[in-house]
Backbone as CSV, one residue per row, in Angstrom:
resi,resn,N_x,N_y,N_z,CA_x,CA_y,CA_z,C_x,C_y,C_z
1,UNK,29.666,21.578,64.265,29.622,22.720,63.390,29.847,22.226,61.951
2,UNK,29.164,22.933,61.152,29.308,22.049,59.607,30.145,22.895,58.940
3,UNK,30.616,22.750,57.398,31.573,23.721,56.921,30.930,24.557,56.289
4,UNK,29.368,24.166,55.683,29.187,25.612,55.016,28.838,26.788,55.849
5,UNK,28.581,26.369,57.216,28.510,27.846,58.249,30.000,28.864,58.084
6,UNK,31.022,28.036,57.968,31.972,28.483,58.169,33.258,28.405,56.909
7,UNK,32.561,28.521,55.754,33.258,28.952,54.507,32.257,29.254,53.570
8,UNK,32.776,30.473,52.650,31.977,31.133,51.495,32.779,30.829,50.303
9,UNK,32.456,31.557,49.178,33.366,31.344,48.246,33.565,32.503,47.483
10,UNK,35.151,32.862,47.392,35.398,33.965,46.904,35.044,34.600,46.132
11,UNK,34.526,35.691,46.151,34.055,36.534,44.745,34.578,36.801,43.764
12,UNK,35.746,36.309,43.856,36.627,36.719,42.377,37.226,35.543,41.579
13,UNK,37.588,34.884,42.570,37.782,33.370,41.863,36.849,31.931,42.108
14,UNK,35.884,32.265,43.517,35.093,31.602,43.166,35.375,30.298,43.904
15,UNK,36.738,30.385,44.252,36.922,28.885,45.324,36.631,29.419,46.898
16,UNK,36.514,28.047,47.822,36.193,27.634,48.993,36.916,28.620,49.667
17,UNK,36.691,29.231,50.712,37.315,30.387,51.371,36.705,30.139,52.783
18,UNK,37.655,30.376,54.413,36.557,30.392,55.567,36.034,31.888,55.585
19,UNK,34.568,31.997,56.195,33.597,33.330,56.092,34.523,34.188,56.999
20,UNK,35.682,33.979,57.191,36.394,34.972,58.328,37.666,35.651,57.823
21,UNK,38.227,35.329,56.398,38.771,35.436,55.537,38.721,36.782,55.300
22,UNK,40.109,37.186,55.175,39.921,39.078,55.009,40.402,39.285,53.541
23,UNK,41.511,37.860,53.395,42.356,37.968,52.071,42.121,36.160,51.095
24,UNK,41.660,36.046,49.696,41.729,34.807,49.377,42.864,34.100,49.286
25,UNK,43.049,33.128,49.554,44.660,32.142,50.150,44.960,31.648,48.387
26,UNK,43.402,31.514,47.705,43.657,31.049,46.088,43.971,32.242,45.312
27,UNK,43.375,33.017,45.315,43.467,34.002,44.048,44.559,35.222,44.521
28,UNK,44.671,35.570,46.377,45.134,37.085,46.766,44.369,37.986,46.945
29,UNK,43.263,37.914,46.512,42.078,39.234,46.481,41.968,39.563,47.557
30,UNK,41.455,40.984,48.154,40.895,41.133,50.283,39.832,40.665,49.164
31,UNK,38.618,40.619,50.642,37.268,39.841,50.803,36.433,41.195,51.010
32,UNK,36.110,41.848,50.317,35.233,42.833,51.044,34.358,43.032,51.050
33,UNK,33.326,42.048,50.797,32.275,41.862,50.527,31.298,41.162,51.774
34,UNK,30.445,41.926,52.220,29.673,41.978,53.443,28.918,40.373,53.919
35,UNK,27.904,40.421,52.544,27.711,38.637,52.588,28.284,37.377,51.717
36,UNK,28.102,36.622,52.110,28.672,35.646,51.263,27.752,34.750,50.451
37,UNK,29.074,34.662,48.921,28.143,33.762,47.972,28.792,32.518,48.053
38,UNK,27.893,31.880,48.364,27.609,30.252,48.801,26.755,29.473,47.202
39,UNK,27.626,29.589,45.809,27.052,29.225,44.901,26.952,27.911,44.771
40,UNK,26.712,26.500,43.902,27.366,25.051,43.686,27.263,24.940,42.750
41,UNK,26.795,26.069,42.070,26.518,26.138,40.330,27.875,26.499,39.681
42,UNK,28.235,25.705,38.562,29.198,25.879,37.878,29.087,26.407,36.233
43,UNK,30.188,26.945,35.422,30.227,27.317,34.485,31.533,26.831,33.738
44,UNK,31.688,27.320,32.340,33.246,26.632,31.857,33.766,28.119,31.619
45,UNK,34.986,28.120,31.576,36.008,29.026,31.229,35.803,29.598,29.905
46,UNK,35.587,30.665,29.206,35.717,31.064,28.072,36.741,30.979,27.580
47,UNK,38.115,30.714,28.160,39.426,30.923,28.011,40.209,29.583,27.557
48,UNK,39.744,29.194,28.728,40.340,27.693,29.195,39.850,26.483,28.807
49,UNK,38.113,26.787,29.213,37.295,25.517,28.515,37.154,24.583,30.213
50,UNK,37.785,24.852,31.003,37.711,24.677,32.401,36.535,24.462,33.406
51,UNK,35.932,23.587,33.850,34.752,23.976,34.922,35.292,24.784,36.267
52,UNK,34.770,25.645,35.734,34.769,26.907,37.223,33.501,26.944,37.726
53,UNK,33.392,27.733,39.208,32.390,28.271,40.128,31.779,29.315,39.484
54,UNK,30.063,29.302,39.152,29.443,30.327,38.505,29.092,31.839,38.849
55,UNK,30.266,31.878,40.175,30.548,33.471,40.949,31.743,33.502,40.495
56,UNK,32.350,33.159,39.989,34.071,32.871,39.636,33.791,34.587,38.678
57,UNK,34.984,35.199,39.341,35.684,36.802,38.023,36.250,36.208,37.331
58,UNK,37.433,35.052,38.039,38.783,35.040,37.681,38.715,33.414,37.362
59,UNK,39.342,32.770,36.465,39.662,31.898,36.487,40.817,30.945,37.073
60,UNK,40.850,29.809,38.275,41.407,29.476,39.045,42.471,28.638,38.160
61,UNK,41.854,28.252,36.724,43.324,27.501,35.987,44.302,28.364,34.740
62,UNK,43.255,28.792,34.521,44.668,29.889,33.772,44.855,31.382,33.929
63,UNK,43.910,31.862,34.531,44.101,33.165,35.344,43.406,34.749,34.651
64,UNK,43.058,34.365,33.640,41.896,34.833,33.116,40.633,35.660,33.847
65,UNK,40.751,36.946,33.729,39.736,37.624,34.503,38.186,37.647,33.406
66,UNK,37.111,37.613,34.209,36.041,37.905,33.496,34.848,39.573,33.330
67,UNK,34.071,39.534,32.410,33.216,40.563,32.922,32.821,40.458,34.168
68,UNK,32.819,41.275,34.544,31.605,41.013,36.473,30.635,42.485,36.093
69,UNK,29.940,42.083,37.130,28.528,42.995,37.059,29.362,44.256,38.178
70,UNK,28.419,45.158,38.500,28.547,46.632,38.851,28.712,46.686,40.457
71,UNK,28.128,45.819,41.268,28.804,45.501,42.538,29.716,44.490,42.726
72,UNK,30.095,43.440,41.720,31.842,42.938,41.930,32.025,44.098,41.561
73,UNK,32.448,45.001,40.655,33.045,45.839,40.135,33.324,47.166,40.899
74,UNK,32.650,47.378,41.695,32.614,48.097,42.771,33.936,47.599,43.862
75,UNK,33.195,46.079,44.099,34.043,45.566,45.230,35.634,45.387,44.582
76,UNK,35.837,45.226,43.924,37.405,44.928,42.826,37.884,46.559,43.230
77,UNK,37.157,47.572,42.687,37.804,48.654,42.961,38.654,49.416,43.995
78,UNK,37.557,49.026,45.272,37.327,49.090,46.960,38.778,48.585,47.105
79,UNK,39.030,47.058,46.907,39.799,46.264,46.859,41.173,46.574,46.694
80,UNK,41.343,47.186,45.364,42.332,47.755,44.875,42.927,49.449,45.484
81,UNK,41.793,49.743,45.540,42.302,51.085,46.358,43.371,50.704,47.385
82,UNK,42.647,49.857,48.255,43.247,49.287,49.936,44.448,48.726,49.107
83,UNK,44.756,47.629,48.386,46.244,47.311,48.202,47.137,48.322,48.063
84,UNK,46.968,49.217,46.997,47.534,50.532,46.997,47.558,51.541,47.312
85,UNK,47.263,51.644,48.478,46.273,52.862,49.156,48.736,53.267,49.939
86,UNK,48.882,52.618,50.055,50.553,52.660,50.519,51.583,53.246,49.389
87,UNK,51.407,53.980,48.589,51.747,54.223,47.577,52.269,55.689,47.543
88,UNK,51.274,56.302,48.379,51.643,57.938,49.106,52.609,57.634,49.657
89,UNK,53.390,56.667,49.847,54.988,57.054,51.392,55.442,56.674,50.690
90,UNK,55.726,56.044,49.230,56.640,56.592,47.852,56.933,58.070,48.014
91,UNK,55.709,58.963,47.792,55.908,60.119,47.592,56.256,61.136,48.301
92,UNK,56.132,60.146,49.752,56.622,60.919,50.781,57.809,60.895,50.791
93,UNK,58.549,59.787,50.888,59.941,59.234,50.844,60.755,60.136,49.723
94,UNK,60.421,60.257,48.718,60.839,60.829,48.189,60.967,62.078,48.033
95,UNK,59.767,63.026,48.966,60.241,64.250,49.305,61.031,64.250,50.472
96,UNK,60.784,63.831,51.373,61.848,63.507,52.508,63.646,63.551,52.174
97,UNK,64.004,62.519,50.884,65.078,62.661,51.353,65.620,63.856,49.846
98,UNK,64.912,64.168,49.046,64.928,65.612,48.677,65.427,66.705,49.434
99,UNK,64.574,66.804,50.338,64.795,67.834,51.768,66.013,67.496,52.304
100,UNK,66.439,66.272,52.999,67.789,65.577,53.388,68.589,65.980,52.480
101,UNK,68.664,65.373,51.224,69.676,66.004,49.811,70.277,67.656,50.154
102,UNK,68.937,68.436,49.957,69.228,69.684,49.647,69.879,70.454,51.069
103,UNK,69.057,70.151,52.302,69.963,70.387,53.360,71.222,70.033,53.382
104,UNK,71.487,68.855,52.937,73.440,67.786,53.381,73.887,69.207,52.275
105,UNK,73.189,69.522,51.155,73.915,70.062,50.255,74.567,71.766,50.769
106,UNK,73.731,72.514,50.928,73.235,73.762,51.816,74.345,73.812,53.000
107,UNK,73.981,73.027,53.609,75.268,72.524,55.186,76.547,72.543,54.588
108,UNK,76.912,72.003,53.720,78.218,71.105,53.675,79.222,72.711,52.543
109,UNK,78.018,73.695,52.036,78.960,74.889,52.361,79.292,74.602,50.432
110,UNK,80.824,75.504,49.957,81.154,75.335,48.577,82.079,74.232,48.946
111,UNK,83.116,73.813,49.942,83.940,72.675,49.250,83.021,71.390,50.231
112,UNK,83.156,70.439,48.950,82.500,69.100,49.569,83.543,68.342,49.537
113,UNK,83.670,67.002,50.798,84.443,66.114,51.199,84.192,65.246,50.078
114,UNK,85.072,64.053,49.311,84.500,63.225,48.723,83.284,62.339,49.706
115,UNK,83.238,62.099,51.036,81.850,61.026,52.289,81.019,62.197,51.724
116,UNK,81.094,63.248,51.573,79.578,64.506,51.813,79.204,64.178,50.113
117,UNK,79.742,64.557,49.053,79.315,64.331,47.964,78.634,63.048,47.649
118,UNK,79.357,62.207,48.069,79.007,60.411,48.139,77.456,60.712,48.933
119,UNK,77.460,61.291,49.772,76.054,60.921,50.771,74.566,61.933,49.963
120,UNK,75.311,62.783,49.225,74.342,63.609,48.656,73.690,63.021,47.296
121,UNK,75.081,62.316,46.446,74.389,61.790,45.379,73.600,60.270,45.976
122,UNK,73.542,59.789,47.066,73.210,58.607,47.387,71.478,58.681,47.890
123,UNK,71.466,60.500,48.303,70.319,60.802,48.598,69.602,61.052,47.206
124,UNK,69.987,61.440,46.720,69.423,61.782,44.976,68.883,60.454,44.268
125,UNK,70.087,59.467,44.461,69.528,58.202,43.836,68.394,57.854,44.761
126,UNK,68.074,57.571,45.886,67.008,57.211,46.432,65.852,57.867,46.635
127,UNK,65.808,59.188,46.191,64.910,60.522,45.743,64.469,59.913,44.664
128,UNK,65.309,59.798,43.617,64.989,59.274,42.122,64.217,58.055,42.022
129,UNK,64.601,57.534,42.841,63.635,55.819,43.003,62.684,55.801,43.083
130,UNK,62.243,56.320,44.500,61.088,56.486,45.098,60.002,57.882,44.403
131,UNK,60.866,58.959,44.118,59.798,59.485,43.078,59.062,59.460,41.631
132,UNK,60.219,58.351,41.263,59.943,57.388,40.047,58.553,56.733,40.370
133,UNK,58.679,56.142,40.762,58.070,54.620,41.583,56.634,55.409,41.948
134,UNK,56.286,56.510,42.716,55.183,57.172,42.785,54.837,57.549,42.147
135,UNK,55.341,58.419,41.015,54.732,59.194,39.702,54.201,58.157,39.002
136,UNK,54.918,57.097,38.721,54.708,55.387,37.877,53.089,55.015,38.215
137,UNK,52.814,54.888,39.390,51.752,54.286,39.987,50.280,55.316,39.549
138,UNK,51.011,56.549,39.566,49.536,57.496,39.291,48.785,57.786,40.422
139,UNK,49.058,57.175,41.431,48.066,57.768,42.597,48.534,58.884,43.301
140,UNK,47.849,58.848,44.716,47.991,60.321,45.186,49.442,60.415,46.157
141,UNK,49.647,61.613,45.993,50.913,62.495,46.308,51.863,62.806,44.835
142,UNK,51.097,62.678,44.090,51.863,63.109,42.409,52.990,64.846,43.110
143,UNK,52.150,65.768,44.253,52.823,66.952,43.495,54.128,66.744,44.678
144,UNK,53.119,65.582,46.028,55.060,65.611,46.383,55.941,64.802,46.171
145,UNK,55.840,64.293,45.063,56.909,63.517,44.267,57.832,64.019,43.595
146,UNK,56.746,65.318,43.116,57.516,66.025,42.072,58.561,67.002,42.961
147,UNK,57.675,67.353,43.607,58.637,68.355,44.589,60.259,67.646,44.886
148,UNK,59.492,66.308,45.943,61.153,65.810,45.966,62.112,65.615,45.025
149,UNK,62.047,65.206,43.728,62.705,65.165,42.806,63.418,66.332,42.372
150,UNK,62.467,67.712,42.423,63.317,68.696,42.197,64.022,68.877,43.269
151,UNK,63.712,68.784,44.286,64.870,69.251,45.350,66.095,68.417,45.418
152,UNK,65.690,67.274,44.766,66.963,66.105,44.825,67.917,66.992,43.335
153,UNK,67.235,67.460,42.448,68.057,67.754,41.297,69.137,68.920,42.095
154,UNK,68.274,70.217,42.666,68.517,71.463,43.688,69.722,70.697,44.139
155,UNK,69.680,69.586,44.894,70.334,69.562,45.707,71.998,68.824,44.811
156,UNK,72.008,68.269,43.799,73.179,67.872,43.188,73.833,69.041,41.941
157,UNK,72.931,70.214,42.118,73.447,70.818,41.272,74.637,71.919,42.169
């Protein structure tokens, strides 16, 4: 079996990759790209001054991203979705223990133990984190982020 059956080269940075590769081991990128470019043509770095691979986005020595055309650009997007596509159970998390907050709060009646107060503001701080952290990112579950947060406020007031 020879190696170019069985390695392509990454679309974003442009180095040696095997064709079975979901994620690049050089750059981090997923692979999502259906066929493979098998280039040997090289180019220099605008950046660097570097000989790179003439499929290269990214530059492999100083890290330098390039223009790419409208299907890398596509595939980069695709790409990026899937890394962050985990970003909603921020927002979940953070309505979750909102709800936890405001219940411990609700339950525990007008006098609180100093353990019950301790466990309520502990739920608030980790409300606050995690709905930070989702709103930050911009993706989806923005309104139940927001939600948890208010219920975390609900719940320390």
């Amino acid at each position: 079996m020879t190696t170019e059956a069985t390695t392509i080269d990454c679309p974003m940075c442009g180095e040696e990759i095997k064709a079975i590769a979901k994620k690049c081991k050089h750059c981090g990128e997923l692979i999502t790209q259906e066929k493979p470019i098998t280039s040997t043509t090289t180019k220099q770095c605008p950046f660097c001054a570097e000989e790179i691979k003439s499929v290269a986005s990214k530059c492999k020595h100083c890290g330098e991203l390039f223009p790419i055309s409208g299907s890398q650009n596509k595939n980069l997007a695709e790409s990026m979705d899937k890394q962050q596509g985990g970003m909603i159970g921020f927002a979940i998390t953070s309505l979750a223990f909102g709800i936890l907050g405001l219940l411990a709060a609700i339950g525990s009646g007008n006098r609180l133990s100093d353990e019950e107060a301790a466990g309520i503001v502990l739920f608030f701080i980790i409300n606050l984190i995690f709905g930070t952290l989702s709103l930050a990112q911009k993706r989806d579950g923005k309104a139940m982020a927001i939600t948890g947060l208010v219920l975390g406020v609900l719940s320390i007031l």
